[in-house]
N, C-alpha and C positions, 0 to 999 in steps of 0.2 A: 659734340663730346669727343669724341675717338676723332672726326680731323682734329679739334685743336692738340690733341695730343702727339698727332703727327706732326704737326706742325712743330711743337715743343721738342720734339724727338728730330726732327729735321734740323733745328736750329742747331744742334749741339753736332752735327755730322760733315764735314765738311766731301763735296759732291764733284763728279765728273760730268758731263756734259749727258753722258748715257743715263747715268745714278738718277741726274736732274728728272729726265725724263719720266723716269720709272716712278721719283716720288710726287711729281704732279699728277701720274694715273692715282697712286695712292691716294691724293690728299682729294681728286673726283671721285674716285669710288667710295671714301670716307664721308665725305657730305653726304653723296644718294643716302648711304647706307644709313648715318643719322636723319635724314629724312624720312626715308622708307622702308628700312630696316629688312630689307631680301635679305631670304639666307643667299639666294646665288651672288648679289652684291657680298655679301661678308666672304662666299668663299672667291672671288676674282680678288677681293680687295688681299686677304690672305693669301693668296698667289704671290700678286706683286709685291706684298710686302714680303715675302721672303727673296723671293727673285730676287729684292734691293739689297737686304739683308747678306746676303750672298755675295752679290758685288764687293758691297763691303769690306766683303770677308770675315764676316762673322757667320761661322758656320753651326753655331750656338742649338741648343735645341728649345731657348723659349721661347715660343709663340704666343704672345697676348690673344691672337685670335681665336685659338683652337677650341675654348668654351662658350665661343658663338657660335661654332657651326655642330657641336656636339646637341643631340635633340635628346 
C-alpha cells in the first residue's frame, strides 16, 4: 500500500543519482513497513522520506507520515 504509492509518487519526480538512492531506501523501508508495520520502520521510512523531499526542494510542511508515528 504506501510503497506503491511511493512508487506513484516517484514516477512523477524526476531524480539525481543521490535522490535515486534515497528513494530506493524509501521504497525498502515501505515494503518492511507494509509488511510489518514497525513504528521504528514508519519513523526511518519518514526520515528518508523527508530527507528526499528536501533534496527536492520541497521544503513543504506535509508529511503523509506523521499520522503513523502519532500513538
Amino acid at each position: 500500500m504506501i510503497e506503491q504509492k511511493f512508487r506513484d509518487w516517484l514516477e512523477s519526480v524526476t531524480l539525481t543519482l543521490d535522490q535515486r538512492i534515497l528513494a530506493e531506501l524509501c521504497l525498502a523501508l515501505a515494503k518492511d513497513f507494509d509488511t510489518k508495520a514497525n513504528t521504528s520502520t514508519a519513523a526511518e521510512l519518514r526520515k528518508t522520506y523527508l530527507e528526499l523531499k528536501r533534496s527536492l526542494g520541497d521544503a513543504g510542511q506535509h508529511d503523509p507520515l506523521e499520522a503513523l508515528l502519532k500513538r
